[in-house]
N, C-alpha and C positions, 0 to 999 in steps of 0.2 A: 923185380917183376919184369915180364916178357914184354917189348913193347906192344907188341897185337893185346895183349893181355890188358896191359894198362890202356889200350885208346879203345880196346871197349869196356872199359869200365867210365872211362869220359864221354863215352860216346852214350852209356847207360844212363848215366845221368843227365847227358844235355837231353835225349829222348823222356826220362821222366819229370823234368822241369817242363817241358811246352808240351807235353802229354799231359800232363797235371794242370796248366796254364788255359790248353783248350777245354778240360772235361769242367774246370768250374765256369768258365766263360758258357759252354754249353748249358751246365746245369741253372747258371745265371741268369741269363736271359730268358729262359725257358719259365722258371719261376719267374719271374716277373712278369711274359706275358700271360699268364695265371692269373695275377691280380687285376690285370689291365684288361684283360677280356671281361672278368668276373665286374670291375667296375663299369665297363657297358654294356652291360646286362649281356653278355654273351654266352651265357651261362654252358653251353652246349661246347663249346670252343675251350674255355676254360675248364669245364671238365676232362676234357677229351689229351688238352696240355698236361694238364695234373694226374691224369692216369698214366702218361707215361714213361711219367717224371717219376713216379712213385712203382711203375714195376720195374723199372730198371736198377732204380735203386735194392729196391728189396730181393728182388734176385740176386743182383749182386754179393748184397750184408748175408745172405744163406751159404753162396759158394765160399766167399773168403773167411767166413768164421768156421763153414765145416773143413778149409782146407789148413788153418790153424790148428784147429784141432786137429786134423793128422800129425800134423809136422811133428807136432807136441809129442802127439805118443809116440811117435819114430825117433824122438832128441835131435830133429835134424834144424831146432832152433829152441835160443832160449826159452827156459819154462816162464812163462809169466800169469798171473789170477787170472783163470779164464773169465773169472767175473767182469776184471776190467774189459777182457775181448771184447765181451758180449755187450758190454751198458754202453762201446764206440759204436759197433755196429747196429744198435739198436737205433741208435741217434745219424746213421746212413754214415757212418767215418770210414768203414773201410777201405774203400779204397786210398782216400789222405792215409790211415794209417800204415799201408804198405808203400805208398810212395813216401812218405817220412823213411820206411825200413828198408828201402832199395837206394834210398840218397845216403843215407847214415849207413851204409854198406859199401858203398862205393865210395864214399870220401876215407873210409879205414884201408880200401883196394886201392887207390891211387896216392895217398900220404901216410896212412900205417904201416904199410907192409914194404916199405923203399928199403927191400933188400937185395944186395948181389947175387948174381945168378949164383957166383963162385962161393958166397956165403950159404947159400940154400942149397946147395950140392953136396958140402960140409958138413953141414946139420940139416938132418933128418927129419927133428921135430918143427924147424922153421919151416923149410916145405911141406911139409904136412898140412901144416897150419894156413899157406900159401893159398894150398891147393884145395883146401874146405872152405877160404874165401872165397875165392872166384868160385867155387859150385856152389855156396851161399848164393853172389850174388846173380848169377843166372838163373837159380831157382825162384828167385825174389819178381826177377826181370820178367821169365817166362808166367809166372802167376796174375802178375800185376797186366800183363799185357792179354793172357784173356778174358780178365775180366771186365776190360775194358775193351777188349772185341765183343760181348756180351753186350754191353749198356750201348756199345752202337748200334749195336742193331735192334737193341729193344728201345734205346728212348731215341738216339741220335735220330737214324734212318724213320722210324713212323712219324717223329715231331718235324723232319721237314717233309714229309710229303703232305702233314695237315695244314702246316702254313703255307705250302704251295700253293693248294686247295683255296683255303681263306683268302689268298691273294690272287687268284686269278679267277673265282666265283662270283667272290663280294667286294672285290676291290679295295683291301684292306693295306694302304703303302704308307703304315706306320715304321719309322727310324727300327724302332724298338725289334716290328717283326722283323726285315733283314737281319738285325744283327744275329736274330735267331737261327733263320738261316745259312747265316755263312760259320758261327760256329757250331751248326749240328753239319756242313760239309766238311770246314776244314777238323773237325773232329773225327768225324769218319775217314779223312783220308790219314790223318796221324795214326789213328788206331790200327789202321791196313798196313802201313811202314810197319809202325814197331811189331806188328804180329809176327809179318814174314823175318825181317831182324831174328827176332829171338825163334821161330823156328827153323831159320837156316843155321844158327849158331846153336841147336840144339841134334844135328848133325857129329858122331863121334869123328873124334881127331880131324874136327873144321875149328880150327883158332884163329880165323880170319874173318875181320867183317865181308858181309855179301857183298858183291861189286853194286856200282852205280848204275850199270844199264839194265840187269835182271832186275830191280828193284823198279829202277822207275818206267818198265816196259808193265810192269805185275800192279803196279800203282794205277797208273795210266789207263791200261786195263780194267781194274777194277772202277775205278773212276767214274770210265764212260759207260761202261754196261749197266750198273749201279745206277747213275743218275739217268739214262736215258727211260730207264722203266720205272723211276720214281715220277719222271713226267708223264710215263705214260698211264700210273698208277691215278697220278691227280688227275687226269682229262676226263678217267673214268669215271670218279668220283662227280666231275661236273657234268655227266651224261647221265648218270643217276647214282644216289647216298646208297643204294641198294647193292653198287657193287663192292662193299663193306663184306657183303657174305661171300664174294669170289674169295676175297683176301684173304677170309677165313678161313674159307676151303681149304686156301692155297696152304694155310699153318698146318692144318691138320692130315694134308696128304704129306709136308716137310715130315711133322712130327712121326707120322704113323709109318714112311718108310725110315725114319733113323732106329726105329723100336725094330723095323722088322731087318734092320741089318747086325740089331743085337749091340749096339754098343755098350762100349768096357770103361767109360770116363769115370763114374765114381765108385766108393768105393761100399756106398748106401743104395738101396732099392728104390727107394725113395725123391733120393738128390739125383737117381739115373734116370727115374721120370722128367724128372725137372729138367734136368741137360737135356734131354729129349725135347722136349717141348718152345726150350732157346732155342737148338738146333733147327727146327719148323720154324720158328720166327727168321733164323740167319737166311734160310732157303727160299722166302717169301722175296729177299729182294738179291740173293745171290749164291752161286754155288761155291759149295766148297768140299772136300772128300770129306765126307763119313767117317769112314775106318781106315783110312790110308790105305787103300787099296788100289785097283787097277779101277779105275772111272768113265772109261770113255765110251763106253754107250751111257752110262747114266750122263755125263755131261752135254753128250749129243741130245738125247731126249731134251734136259735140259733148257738147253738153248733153242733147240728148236722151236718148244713153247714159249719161249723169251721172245724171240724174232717174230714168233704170230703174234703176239701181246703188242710188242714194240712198233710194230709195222701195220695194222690193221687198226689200232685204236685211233689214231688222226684222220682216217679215212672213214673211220665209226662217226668221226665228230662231224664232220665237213658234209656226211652226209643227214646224217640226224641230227645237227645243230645248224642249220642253212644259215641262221644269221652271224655265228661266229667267223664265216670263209674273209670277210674284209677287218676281222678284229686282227691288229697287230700284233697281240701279245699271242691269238694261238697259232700265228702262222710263227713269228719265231718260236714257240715250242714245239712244234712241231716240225723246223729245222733243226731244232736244238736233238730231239727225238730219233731222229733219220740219219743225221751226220754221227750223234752217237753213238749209233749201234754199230753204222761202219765201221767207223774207227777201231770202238770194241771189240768185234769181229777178229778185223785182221790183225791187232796188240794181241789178244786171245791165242789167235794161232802161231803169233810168231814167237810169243812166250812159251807156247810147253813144245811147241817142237825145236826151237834153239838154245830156251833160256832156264829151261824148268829143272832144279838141281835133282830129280830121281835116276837118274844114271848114277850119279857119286852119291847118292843116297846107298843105291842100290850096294856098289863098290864097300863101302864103308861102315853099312849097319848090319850089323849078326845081333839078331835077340833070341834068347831063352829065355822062357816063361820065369819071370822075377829076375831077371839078371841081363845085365850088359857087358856088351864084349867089347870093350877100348885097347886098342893097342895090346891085343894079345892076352889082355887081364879081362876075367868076371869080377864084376862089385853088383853090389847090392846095389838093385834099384830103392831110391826113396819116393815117398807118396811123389812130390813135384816132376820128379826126371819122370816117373812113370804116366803123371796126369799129361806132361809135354808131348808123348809117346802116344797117348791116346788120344789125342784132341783134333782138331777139322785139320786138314790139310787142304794146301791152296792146289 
């Protein structure tokens, strides 16, 4: 095995152990405070937890049992009872069930396959066999890691803007809520790592992990822009519950320009709704390309409305909430809100104009409809390389 080859297969799985480590910790606390609202009659908070506890998951158990079911029919994985699939994911497993299959993939990638270069040169059928693990376990990687860009942004990101909310409305400074907070952030920011990971190494003939500073300029980035308008989301909410329908709004303009640019992610009319509709939810608290195309007036648009949202809502508050200007907690939010944006702003622009990999994209990707051009050779696209292919770009 190549050494780039083997340290991302280590690297795959240290990313799916504290990716797995955050998403139950996530899902953990979030359930519990469920029970714990619900036992102080907070019944409106405990619903609102449990709802979106329960679409993220369920979204989720739709995509990963319909993208099983492709692999299945394409043989690009064991056949196994779809029966069994279906009675995991019915009981919310999927996602544990592909992080079991992306661990038990990479430990055969980094201790089954310890063979010489000089020996897999020789035989034919050992590199063969090489070279269908590691596109195993990248297909495993790249799968597992949107769907867990998914559940971030359907349960992660809404469940902390409503504890936000809770806690700077009603003054709720229960252990329990922080801890919900910090892991629906630091689960949103592990999810943002492993995305870009697996979509820069879904780049042909890139056998390298991504460097350290594109990633943690793109991190960082996302970070601040993200939480600055999750604060500014909660202010809203404390200026009045009625701005629930902006939010809405905001889904349904996501959702209805992803339909009107036609996207190509599944392979059902149906599940292409569906992705449509997450795709609105991902746009409510961030952008990200469509259809991998050229963005930059949509991104300007954008952020533009980012920037009025983010910069006009503290100034909404200070003047229609007179008695909060001496509360401490909204003047640090509202530092927190301002320093944010800048920051974001200027990591934003120094990212896609020095750090953003579409030039060597550009270099290195030739598609023909069903087929991929790598180093001089077509192969058959399978459902996963071609889902990787069609999915947001940052």
């Amino acid at each position: 095995m190549e050494q780039s080859d083997k340290q991302f297969s280590i690297w795959r799985r240290l990313l799916a152990l504290v990716g797995l480590f955050m998403y139950l910790g996530d899902i953990g606390t979030d359930t519990a405070l469920v029970f714990r609202y619900f036992h102080e009659e907070h019944y409106v908070w405990s619903g609102l937890t449990a709802l979106f506890i329960i679409t993220g998951l369920t979204v989720n158990q739709i995509f990963s049992y319909a993208w099983f079911l492709e692999d299945m029919h394409k043989n690009v994985m064991d056949s196994k009872p779809k029966r069994w699939y279906l009675v995991l994911h019915i009981f919310g497993m999927g996602i544990l069930l592909r992080s079991y299959h992306l661990l038990k993939q990479g430990y055969k990638e980094i201790w089954g396959q310890e063979t010489s270069h000089n020996q897999r040169s020789q035989n034919g059928y050992l590199k063969k066999g090489y070279e269908e693990g590691s596109s195993k376990l990248f297909s495993d990687s790249a799968d597992l890691s949107m769907l867990k860009l998914f559940e971030t942004f359907l349960e992660s990101a809404p469940q902390l803007l409503l504890q936000l909310y809770v806690h700077q409305n009603h003054e709720e400074w229960s252990v329990l809520q922080y801890m919900s907070m910090v892991f629906s952030f630091f689960n949103l920011a592990w999810s943002l790592v492993d995305y870009r990971i697996c979509l820069r190494k879904s780049l042909p003939q890139s056998r390298e992990l991504p460097s350290a500073l594109p990633t943690t300029v793109y991190l960082l980035y996302k970070l601040f822009t993200i939480t600055s308008l999750i604060l500014s989301y909660s202010l809203l909410l404390i200026l009045s519950v009625y701005s629930t329908v902006g939010f809405t709004s905001l889904w349904l303009l996501g959702t209805i320009r992803a339909h009107h640019l036609k996207t190509n992610f599944c392979s059902s009319g149906v599940l292409e709704l569906l992705y449509r509709g997450v795709i609105g939810a991902v746009l409510v608290f961030t952008f990200f390309n469509v259809k991998g195309q050229d963005t930059k007036r949509d991104m300007t648009v954008y952020y533009f409305f980012w920037t009025v949202i983010n910069f006009s809502t503290p100034l909404l508050m200070f003047f229609l909430k007179p008695e909060l200007k001496t509360i401490t907690i909204f003047l640090v939010v509202s530092g927190v809100i301002y320093g944010g944006s800048l920051l974001g702003l200027i990591l934003l622009v120094l990212y896609y104009r020095f750090l953003h990999p579409k030039q060597e994209a550009k270099k290195q990707y030739d598609e023909v409809d069903g087929l991929e051009n790598v180093d001089g050779q077509e192969k058959e696209t399978t459902p996963s390389t071609r889902r990787t292919r069609e999915f947001i770009k940052p």
